[in-house]
C-alpha positions as CSV (number, residue, x, y, z in Angstrom):
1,X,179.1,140.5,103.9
2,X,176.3,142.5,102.8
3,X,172.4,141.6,103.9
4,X,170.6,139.6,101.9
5,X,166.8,141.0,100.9
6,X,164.4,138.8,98.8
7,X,161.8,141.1,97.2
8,X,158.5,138.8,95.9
9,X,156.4,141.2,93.6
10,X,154.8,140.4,90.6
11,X,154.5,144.2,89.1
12,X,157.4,145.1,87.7
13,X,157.4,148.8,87.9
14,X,156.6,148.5,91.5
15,X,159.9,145.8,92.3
16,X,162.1,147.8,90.3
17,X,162.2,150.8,92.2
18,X,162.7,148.6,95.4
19,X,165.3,146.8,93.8
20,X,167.5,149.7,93.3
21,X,166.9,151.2,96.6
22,X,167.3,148.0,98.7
23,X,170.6,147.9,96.6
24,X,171.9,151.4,96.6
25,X,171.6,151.2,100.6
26,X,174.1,148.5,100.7
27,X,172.1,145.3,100.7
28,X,172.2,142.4,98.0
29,X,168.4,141.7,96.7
30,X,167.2,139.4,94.4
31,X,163.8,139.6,93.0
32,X,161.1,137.0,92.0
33,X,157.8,137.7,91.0
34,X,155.6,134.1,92.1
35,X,155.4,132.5,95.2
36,X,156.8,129.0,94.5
37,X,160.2,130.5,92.9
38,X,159.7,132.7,96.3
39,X,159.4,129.3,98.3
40,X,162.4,128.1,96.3
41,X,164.4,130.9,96.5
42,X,164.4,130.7,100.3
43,X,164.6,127.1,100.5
44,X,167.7,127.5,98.5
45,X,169.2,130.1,100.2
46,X,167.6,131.5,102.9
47,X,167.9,135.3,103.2
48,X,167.7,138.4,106.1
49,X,164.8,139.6,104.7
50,X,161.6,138.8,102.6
51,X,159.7,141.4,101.4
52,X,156.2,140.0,100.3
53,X,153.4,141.1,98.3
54,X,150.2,139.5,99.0
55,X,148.5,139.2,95.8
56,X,150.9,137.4,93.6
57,X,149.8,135.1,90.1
58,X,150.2,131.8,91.8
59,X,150.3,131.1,95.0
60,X,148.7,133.8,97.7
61,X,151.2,135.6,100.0
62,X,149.7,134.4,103.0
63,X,149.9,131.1,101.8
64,X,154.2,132.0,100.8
65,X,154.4,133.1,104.3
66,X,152.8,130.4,106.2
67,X,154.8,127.6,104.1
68,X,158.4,129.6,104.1
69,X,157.4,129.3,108.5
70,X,156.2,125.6,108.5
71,X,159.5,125.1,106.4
72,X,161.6,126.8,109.2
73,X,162.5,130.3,107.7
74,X,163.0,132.5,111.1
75,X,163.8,135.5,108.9
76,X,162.2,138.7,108.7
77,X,159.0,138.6,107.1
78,X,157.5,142.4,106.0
79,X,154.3,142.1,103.7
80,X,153.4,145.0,101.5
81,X,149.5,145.3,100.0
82,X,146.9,147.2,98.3
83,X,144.7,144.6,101.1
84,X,143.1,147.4,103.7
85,X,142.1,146.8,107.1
86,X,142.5,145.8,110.8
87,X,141.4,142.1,110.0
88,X,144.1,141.7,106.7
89,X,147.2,142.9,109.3
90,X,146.1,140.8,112.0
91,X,145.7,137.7,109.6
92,X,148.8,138.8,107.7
93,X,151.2,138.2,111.4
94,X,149.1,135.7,112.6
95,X,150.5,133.6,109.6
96,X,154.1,134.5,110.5
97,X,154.7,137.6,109.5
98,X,156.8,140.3,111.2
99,X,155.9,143.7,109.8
100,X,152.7,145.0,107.6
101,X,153.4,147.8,105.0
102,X,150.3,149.1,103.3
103,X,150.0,150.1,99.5
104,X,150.8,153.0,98.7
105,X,154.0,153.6,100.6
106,X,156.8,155.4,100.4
107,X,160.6,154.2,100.0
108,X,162.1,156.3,102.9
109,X,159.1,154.3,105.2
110,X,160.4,150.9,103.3
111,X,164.0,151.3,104.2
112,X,163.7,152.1,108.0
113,X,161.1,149.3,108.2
114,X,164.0,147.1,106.8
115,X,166.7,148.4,109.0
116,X,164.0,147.8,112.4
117,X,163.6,144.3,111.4
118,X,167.2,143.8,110.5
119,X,168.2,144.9,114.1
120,X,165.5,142.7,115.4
121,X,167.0,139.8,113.6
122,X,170.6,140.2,113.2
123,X,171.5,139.0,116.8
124,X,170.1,139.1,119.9
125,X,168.9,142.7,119.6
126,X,170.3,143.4,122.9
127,X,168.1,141.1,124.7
128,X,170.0,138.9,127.5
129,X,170.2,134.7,127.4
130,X,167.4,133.4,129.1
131,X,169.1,131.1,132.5
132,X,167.9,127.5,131.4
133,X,166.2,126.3,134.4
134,X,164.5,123.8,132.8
135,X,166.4,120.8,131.3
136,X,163.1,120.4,129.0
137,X,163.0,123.6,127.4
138,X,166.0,125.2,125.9
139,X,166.9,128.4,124.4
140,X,169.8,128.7,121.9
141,X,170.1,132.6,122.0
142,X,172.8,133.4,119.4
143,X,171.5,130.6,116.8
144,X,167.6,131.8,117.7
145,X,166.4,128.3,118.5
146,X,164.4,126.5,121.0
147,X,164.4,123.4,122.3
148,X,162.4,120.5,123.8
149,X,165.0,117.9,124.9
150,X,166.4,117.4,121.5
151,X,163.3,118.2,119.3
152,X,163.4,121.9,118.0
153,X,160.5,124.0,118.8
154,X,159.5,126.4,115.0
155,X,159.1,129.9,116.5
156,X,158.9,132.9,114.3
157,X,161.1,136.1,115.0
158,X,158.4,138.0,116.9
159,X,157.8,134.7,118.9
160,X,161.0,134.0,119.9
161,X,162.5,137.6,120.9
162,X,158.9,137.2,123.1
163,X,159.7,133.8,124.6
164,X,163.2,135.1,125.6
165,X,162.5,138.0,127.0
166,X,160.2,135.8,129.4
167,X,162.4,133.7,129.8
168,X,165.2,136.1,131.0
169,X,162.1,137.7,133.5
170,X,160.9,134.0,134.3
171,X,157.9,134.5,137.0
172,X,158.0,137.7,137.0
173,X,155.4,140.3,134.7
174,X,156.8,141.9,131.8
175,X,155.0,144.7,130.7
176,X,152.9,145.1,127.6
177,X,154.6,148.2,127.0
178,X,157.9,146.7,126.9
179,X,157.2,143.9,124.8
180,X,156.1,146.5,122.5
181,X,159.1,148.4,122.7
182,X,161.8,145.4,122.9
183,X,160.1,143.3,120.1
184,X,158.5,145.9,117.8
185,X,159.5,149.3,117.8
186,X,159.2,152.8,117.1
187,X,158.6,152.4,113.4
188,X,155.7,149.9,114.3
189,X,152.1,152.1,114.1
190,X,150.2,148.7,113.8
191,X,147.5,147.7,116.6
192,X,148.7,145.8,119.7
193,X,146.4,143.4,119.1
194,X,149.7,142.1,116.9
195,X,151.1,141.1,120.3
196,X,148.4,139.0,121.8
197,X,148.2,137.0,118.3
198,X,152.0,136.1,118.5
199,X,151.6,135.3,122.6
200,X,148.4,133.4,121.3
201,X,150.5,131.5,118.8
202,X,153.3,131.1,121.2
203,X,151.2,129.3,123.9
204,X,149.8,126.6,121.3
205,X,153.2,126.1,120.2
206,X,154.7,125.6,123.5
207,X,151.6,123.6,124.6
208,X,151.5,120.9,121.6
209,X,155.3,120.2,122.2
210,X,154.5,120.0,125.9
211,X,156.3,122.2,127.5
212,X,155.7,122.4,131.2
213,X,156.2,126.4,131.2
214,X,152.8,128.4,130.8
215,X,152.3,131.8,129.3
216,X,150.3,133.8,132.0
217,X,148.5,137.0,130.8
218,X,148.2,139.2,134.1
219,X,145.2,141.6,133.1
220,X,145.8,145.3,132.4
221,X,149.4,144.7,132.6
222,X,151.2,142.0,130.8
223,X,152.7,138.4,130.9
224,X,154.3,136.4,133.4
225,X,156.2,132.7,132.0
226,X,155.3,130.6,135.1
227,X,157.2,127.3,135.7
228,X,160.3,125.3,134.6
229,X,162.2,123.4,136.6
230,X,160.2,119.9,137.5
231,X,160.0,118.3,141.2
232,X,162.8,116.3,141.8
C-alpha cells in the first residue's frame, strides 16, 4: 500500500509541482489549500505525512499543527515557509512539528526530507522495546503509544522515538550526539536547540500525567531517564 502525503498549501503553482513529485515517487498525496479542510482531512483519514505551509488563508500553520497534535495525529509533521529565522524553527517544532523546510527549496531536498521522516515513522526505526519496569508507565513500541496505567500519554514522533530510546538506556546517559543521530538524522541541518525543546516538552508531559520517571539532563553530555519501578 502506497504512503500517504497530505500537502496543505494555499499557492497553487507552488502545490502543484509537489503534487506530481510526491506522486511520481510512489506515494498517494492529496492536496488542500486551508487549514480547517487540513484539520479535517486528517481527522478523517489520518496520513504518513503532512507537509505544511505556514501562512495559509485561514487558520495559521502553527495553529494546524498544534491542533492536528492536541487531536492525536503522531504523524510526520515537515513545515515549509517563506518565515526566516532561528526563533520561527524553534517555535515551528516546539508546536509539534518534526522537520523545518525553508522557502525557497528545492524538490530533490523535499523528497529525502520525506523519505528521513518516513523511516523515522514507519516502525520502530530500528530502535529496541523499551523493558517496562514500571507498571505505571508503558510503552506500546509497534503502535507508538504510551501509557499511564490505562490513560494514554499524547507524544509527538520526535518525543516518543526520545522517550524510548531512554527508556531502552534507563539510568544510564544517552548521548546528545546520538539522540541527534537516532531521532533526527543526516538530512537534519537545523540547530540542536530542536532537541532540548522536544526533551523540554517531553518532561512537562510526563510530569502533568505524573509519571514517577524524571528526565535528567547530565551537563555537557546528555540525558539520563532516572526511575521506574516504585518501592514495594
Amino acid at each position: 500500500m502506497a504512503q500517504r502525503v497530505l500537502v496543505v498549501e494555499d499557492e497553487e503553482d507552488i502545490a502543484f509541482p509537489l503534487v506530481r513529485t510526491l506522486e511520481r515517487e510512489g506515494y498517494e498525496v492529496s492536496w488542500v489549500d486551508t487549514g480547517q479542510r487540513a484539520l479535517d482531512a486528517l481527522a478523517a483519514d489520518p496520513v504518513e505525512v503532512v507537509i505544511l505551509d505556514l501562512g495559509l488563508p485561514d487558520v495559521d500553520g502553527l495553529e494546524v499543527c498544534r491542533q492536528a497534535r492536541d487531536a492525536g495525529y503522531a504523524g510526520a509533521i515537515m513545515i515549509v515557509t517563506a518565515r526566516a529565522g532561528e526563533l520561527d524553527r524553534v517555535v515551528g517544532l516546539d508546536y509539534g512539528a518534526d522537520d523545518y523546510l525553508a522557502k525557497p527549496f528545492g524538490l530533490a531536498e523535499l523528497q529525502a526530507r520525506v523519505r528521513a521522516l518516513l523511516r523515522r515513522t514507519a516502525s520502530t526505526n530500528g530502535i529496541a522495546m523499551a523493558e517496562d519496569t514500571d507498571p505505571g508507565l508503558r510503552i506500546d513500541v509497534p503502535a507508538r503509544r504510551v501509557y499511564v496505567g490505562e490513560d494514554e500519554v499524547s507524544l509527538t514522533g520526535k518525543e516518543f522515538e526520545v522517550l524510548n530510546i531512554l527508556a531502552a538506556n534507563r539510568d544510564k546517559v544517552v548521548s546528545r550526539d546520538r539522540l541527534m543521530a537516532d531521532v533526527w538524522d543526516e538530512n537534519w541541518y537545523g540547530s540542536t536547540k530542536t532537541l532540548d525543546v522536544t526533551i523540554g516538552r517531553l518532561r512537562q508531559k510526563l510530569e502533568g500525567v505524573g509519571v514517577t520517571e524524571r528526565v535528567v539532563a547530565v551537563r555537557g553530555v546528555g540525558f539520563r531517564l532516572e526511575g521506574g519501578q516504585p518501592d514495594a
